[in-house]
PyMOL Python script that loads the backbone (N, CA, C, O; Angstrom):
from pymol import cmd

cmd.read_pdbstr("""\
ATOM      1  N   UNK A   1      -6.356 -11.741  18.191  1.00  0.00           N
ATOM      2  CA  UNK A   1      -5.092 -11.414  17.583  1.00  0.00           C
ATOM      3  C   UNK A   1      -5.244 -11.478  16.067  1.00  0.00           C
ATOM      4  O   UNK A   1      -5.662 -12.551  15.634  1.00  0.00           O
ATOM      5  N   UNK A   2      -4.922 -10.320  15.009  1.00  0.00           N
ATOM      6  CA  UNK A   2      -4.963 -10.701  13.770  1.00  0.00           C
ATOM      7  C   UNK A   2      -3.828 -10.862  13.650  1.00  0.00           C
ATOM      8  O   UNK A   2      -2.793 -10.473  14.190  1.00  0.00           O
ATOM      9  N   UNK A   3      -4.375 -12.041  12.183  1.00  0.00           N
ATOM     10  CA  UNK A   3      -3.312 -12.957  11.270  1.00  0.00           C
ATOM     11  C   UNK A   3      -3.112 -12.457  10.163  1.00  0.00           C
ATOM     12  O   UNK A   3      -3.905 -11.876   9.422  1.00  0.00           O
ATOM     13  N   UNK A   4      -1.902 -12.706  10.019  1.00  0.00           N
ATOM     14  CA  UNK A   4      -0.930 -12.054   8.875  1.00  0.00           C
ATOM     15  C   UNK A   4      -1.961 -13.091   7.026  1.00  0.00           C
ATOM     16  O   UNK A   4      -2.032 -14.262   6.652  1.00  0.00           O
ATOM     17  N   UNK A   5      -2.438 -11.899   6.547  1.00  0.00           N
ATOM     18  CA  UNK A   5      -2.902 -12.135   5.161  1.00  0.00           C
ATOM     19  C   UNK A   5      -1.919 -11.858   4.071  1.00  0.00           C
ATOM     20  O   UNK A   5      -1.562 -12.790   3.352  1.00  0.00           O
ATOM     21  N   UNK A   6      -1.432 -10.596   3.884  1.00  0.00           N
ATOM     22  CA  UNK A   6      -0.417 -10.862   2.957  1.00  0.00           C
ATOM     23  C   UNK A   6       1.344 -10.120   3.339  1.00  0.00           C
ATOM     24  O   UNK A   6       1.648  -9.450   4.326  1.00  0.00           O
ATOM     25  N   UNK A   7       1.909 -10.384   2.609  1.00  0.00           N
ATOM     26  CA  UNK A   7       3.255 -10.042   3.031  1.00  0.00           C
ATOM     27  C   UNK A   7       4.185  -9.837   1.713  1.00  0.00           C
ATOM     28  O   UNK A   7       4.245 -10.434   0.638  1.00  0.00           O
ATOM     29  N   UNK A   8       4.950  -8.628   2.319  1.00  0.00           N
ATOM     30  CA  UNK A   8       5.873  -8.318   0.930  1.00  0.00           C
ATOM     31  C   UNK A   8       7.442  -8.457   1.619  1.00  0.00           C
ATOM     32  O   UNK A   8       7.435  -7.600   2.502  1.00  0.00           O
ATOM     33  N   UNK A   9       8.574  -9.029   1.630  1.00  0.00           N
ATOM     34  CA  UNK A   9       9.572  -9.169   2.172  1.00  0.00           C
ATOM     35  C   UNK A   9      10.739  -8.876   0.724  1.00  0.00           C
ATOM     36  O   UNK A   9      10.764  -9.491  -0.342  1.00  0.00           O
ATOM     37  N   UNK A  10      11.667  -7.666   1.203  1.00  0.00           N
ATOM     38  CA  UNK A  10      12.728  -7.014   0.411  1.00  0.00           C
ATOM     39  C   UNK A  10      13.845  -7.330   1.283  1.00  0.00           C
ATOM     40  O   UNK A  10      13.854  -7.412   2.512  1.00  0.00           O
ATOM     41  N   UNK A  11      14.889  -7.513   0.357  1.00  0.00           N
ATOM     42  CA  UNK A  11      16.198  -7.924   1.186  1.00  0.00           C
ATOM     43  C   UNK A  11      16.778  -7.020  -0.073  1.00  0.00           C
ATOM     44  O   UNK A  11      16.453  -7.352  -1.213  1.00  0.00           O
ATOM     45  N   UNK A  12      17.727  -5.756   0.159  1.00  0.00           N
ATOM     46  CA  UNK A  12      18.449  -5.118  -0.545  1.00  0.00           C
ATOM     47  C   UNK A  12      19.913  -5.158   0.030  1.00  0.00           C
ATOM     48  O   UNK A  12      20.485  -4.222   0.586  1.00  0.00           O
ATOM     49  N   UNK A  13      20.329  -6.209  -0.169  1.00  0.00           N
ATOM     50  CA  UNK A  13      21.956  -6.553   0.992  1.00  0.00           C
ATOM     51  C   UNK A  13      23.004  -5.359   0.809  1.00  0.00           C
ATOM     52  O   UNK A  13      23.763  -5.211   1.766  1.00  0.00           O
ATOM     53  N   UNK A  14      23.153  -4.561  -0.177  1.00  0.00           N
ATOM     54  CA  UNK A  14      24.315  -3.425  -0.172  1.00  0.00           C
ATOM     55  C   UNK A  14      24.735  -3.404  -2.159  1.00  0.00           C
ATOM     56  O   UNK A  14      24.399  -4.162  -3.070  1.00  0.00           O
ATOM     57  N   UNK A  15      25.358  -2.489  -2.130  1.00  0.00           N
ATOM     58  CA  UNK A  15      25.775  -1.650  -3.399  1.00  0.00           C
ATOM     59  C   UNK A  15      26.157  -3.074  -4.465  1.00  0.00           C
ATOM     60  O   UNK A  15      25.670  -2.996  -5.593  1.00  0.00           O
ATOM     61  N   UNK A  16      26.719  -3.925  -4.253  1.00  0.00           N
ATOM     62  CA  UNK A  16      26.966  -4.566  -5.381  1.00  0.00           C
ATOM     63  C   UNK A  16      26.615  -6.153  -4.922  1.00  0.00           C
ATOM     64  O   UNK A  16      27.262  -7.141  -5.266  1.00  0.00           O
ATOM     65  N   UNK A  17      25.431  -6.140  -4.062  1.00  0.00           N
ATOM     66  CA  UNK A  17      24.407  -7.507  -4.045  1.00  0.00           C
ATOM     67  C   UNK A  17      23.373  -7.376  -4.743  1.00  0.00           C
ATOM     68  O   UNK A  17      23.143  -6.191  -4.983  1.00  0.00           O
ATOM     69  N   UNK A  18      22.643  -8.086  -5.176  1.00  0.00           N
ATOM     70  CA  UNK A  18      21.067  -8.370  -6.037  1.00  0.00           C
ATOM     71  C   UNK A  18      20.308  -8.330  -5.310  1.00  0.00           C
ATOM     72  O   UNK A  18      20.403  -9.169  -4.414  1.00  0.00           O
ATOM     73  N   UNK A  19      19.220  -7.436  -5.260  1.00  0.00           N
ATOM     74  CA  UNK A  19      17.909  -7.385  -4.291  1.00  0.00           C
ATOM     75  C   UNK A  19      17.238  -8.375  -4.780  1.00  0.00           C
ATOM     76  O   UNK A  19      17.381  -8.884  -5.892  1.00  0.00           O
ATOM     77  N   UNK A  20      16.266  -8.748  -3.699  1.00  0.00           N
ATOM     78  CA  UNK A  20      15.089  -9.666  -4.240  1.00  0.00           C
ATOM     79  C   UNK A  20      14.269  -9.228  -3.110  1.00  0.00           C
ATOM     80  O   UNK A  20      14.558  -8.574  -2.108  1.00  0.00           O
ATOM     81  N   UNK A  21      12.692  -9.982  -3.700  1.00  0.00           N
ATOM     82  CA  UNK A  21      11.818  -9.759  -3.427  1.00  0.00           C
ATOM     83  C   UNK A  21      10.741 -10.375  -3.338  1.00  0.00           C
ATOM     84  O   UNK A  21      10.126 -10.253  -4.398  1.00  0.00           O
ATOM     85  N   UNK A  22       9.901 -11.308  -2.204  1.00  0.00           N
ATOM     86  CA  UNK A  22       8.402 -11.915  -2.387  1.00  0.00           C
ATOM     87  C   UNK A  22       7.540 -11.656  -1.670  1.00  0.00           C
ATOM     88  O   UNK A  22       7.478 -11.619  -0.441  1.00  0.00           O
ATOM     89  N   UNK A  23       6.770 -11.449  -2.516  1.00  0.00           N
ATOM     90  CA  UNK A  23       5.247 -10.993  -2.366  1.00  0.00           C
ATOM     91  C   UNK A  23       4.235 -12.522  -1.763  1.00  0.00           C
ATOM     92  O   UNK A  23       4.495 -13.519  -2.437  1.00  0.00           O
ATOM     93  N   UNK A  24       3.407 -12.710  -0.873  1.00  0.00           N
ATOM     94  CA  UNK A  24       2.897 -13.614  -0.491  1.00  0.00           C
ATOM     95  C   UNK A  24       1.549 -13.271  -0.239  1.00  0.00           C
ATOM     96  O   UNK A  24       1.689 -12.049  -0.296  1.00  0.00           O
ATOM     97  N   UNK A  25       0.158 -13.463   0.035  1.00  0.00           N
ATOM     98  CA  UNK A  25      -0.850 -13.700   0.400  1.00  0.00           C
ATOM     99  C   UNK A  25      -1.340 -14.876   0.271  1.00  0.00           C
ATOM    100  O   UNK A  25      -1.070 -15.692  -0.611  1.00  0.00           O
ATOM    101  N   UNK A  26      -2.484 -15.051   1.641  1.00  0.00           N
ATOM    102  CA  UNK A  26      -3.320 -15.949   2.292  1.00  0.00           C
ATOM    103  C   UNK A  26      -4.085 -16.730   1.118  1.00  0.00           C
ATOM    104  O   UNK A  26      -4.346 -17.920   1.290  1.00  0.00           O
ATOM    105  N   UNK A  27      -4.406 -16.161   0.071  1.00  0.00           N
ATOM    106  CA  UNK A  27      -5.185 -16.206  -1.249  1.00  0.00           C
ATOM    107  C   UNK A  27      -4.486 -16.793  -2.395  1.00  0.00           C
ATOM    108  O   UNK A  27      -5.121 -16.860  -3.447  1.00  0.00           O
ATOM    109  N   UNK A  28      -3.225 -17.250  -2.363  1.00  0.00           N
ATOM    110  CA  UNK A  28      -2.275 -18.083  -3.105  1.00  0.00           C
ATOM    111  C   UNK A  28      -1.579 -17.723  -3.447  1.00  0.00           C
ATOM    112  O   UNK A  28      -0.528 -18.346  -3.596  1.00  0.00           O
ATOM    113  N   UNK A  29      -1.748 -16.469  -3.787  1.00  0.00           N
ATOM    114  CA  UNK A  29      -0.011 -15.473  -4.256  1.00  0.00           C
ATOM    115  C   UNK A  29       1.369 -15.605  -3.941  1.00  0.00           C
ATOM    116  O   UNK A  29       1.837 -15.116  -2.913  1.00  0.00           O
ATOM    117  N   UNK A  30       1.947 -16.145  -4.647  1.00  0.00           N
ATOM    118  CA  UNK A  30       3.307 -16.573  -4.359  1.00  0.00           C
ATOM    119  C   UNK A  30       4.222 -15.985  -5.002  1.00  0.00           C
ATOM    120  O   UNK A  30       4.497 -16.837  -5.847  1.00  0.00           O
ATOM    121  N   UNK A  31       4.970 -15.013  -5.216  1.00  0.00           N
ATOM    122  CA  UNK A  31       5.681 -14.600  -6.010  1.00  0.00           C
ATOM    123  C   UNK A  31       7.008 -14.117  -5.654  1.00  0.00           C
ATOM    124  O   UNK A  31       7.319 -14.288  -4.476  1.00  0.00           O
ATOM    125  N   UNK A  32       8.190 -13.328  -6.711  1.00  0.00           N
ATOM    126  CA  UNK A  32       9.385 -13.034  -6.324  1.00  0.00           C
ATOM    127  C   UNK A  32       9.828 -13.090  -7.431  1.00  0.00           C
ATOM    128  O   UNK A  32       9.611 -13.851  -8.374  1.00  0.00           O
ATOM    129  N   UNK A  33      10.820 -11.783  -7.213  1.00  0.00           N
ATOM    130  CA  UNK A  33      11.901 -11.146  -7.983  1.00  0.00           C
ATOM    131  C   UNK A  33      13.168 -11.549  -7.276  1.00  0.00           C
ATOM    132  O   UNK A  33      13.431 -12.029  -6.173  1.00  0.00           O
ATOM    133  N   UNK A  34      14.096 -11.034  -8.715  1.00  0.00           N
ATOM    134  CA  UNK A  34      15.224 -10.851  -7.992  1.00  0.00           C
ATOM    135  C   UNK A  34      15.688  -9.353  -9.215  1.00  0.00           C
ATOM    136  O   UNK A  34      14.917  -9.152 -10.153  1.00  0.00           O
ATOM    137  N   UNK A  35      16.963  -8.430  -9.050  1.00  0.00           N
ATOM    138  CA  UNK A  35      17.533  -7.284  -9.767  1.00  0.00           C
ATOM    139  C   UNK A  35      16.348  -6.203  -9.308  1.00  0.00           C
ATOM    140  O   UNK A  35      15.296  -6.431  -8.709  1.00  0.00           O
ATOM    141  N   UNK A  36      16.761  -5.253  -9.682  1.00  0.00           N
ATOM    142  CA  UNK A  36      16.516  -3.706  -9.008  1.00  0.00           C
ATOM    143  C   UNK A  36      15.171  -3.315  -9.636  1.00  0.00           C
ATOM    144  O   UNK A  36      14.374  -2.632  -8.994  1.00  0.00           O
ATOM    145  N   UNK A  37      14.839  -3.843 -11.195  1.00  0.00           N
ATOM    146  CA  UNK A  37      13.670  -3.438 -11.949  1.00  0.00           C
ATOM    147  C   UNK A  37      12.606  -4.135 -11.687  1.00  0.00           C
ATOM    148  O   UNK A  37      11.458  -3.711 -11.823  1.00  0.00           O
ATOM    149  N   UNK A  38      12.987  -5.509 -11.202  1.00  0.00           N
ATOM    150  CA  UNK A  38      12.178  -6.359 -11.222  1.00  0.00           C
ATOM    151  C   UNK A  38      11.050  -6.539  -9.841  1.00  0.00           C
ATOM    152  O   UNK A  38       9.844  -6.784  -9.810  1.00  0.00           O
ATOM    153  N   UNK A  39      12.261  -6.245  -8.555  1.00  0.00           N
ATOM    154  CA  UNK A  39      12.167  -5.811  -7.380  1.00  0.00           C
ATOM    155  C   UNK A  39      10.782  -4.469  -7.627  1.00  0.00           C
ATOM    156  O   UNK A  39       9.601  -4.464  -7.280  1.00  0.00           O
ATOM    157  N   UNK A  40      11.484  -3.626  -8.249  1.00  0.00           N
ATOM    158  CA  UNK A  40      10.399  -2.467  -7.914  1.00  0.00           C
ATOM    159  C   UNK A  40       9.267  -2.703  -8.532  1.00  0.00           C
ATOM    160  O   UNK A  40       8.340  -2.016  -8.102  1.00  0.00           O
ATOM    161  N   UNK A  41       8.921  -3.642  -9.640  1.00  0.00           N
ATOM    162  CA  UNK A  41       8.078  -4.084 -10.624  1.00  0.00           C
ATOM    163  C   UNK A  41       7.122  -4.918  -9.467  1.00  0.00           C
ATOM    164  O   UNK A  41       5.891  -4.948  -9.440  1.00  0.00           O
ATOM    165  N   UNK A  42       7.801  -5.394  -8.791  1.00  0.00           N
ATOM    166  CA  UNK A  42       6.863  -6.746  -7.548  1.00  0.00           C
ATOM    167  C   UNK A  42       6.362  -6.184  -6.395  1.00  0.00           C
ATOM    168  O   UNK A  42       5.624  -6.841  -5.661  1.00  0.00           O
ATOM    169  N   UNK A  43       6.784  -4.643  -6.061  1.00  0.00           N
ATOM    170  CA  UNK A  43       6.992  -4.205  -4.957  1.00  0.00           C
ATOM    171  C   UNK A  43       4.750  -3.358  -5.229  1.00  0.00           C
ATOM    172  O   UNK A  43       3.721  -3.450  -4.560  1.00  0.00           O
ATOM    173  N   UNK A  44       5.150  -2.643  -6.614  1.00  0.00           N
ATOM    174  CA  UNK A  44       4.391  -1.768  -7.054  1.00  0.00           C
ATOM    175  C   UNK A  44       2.830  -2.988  -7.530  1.00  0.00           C
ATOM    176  O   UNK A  44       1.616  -2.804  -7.627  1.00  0.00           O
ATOM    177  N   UNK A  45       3.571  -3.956  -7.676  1.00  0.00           N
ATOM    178  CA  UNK A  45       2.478  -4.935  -8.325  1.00  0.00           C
ATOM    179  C   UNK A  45       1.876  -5.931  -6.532  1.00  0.00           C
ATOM    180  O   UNK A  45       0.914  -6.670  -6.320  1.00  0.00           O
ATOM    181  N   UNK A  46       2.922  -5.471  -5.688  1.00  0.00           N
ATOM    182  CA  UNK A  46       1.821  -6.293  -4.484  1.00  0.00           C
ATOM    183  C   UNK A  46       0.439  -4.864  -3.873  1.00  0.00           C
ATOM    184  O   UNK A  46      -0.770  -5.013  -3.694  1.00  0.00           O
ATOM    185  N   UNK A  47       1.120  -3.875  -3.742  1.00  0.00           N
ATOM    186  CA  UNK A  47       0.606  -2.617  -3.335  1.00  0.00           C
ATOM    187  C   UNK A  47      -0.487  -2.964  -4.422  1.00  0.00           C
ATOM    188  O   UNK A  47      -1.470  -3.505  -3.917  1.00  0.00           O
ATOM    189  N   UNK A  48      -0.569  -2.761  -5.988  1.00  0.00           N
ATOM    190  CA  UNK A  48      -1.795  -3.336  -6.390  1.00  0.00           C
ATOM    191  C   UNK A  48      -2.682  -4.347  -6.251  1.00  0.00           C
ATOM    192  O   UNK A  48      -3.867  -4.344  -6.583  1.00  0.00           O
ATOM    193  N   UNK A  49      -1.920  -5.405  -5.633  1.00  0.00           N
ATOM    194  CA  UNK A  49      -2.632  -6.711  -5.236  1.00  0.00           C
ATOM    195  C   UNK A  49      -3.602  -6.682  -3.683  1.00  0.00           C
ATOM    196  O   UNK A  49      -4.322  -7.584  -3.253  1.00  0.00           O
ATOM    197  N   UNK A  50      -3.310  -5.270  -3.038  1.00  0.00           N
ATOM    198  CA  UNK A  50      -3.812  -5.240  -1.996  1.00  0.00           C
ATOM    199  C   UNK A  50      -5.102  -4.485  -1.992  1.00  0.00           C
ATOM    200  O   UNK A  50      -6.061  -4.302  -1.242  1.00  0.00           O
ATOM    201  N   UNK A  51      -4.728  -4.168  -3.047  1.00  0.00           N
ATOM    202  CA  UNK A  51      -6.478  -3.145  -3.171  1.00  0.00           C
ATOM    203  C   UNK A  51      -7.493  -4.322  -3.646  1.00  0.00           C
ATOM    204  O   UNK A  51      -8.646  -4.441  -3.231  1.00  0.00           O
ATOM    205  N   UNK A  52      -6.940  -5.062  -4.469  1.00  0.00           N
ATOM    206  CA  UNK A  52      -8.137  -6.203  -4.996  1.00  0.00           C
ATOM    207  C   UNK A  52      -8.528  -7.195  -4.264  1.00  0.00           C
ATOM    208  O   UNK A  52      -9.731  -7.440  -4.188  1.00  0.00           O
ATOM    209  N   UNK A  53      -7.708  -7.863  -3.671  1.00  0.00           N
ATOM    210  CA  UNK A  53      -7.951  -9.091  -3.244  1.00  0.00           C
ATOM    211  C   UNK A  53      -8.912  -8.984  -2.452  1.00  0.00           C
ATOM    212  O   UNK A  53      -8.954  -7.976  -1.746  1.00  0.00           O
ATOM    213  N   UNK A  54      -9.808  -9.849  -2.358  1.00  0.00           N
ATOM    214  CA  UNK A  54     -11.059 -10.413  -1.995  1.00  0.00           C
ATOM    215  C   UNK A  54     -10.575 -10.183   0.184  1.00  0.00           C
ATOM    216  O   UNK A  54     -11.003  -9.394   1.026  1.00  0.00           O
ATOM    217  N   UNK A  55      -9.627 -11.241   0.252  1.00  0.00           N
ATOM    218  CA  UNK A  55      -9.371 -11.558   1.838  1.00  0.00           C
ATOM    219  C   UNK A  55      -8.771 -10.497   2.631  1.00  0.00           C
ATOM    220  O   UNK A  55      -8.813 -10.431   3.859  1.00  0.00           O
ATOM    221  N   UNK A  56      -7.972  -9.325   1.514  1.00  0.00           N
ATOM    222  CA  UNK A  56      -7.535  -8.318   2.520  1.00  0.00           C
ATOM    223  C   UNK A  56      -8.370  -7.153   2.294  1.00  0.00           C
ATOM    224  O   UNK A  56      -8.278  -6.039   2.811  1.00  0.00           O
ATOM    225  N   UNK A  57      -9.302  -7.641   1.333  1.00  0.00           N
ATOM    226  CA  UNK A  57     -10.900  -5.888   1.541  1.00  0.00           C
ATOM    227  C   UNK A  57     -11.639  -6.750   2.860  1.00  0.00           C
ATOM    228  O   UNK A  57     -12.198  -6.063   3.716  1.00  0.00           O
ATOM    229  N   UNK A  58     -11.637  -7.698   2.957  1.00  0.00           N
ATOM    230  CA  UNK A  58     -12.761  -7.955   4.356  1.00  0.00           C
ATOM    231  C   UNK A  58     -12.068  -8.339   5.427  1.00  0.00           C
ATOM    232  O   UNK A  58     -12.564  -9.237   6.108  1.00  0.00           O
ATOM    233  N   UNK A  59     -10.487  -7.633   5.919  1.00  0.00           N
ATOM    234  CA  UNK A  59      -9.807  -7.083   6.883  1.00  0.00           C
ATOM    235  C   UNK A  59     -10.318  -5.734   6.589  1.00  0.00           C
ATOM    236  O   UNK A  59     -11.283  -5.380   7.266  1.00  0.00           O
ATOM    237  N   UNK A  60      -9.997  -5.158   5.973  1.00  0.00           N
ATOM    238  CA  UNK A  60     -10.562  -3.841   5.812  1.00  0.00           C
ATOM    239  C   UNK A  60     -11.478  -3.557   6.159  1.00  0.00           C
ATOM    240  O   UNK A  60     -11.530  -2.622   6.958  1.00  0.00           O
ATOM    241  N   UNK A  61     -12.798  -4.292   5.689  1.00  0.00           N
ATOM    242  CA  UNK A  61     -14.038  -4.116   6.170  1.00  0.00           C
ATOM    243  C   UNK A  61     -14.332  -4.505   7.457  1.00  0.00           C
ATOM    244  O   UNK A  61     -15.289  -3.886   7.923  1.00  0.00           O
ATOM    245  N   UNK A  62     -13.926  -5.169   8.056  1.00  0.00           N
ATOM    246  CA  UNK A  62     -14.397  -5.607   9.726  1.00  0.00           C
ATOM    247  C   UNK A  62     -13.322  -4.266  10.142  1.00  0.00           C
ATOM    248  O   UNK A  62     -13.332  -4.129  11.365  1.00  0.00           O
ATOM    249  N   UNK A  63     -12.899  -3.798   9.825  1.00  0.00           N
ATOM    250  CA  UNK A  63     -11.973  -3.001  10.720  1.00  0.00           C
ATOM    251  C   UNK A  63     -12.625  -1.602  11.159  1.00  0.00           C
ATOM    252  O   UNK A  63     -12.000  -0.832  11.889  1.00  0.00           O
TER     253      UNK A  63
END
""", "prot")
cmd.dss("prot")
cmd.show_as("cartoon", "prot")
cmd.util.cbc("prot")
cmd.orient("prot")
C-alpha cells in the first residue's frame, strides 16, 4: 500500500469566506496560507516543491 508523502489541502468555504491553504510533506514541509493571493502563491509553490524534493522523485522512480 503506498503512503501519503506530500499533501496540499484547500478549503475555499464560499464568496465572502477566506481561503486557506497547507502544503505538507514527509520531508518537513509545513506550510499555509490564508486570502486568495496567498492561497494561489502556496498552491503554485507546493506543485514546485514536488518536482524537487528528494522523497517524492524516488516515488517516482520506483514507479
Amino acid at each position: 500500500m503506498p503512503r501519503i508523502v506530500g499533501m496540499l489541502h484547500v478549503v475555499a468555504p464560499g464568496r465572502s469566506a477566506v481561503p486557506t491553504a497547507t502544503s505538507k510533506c514527509a520531508c518537513g514541509r509545513d506550510r499555509s496560507a490564508a486570502g486568495q493571493r496567498h492561497v494561489l502563491a502556496l498552491i503554485a509553490d507546493h506543485t514546485a516543491h514536488r518536482d524537487h524534493c528528494q522523497l517524492l522523485a524516488e516515488g517516482r522512480d520506483a514507479a
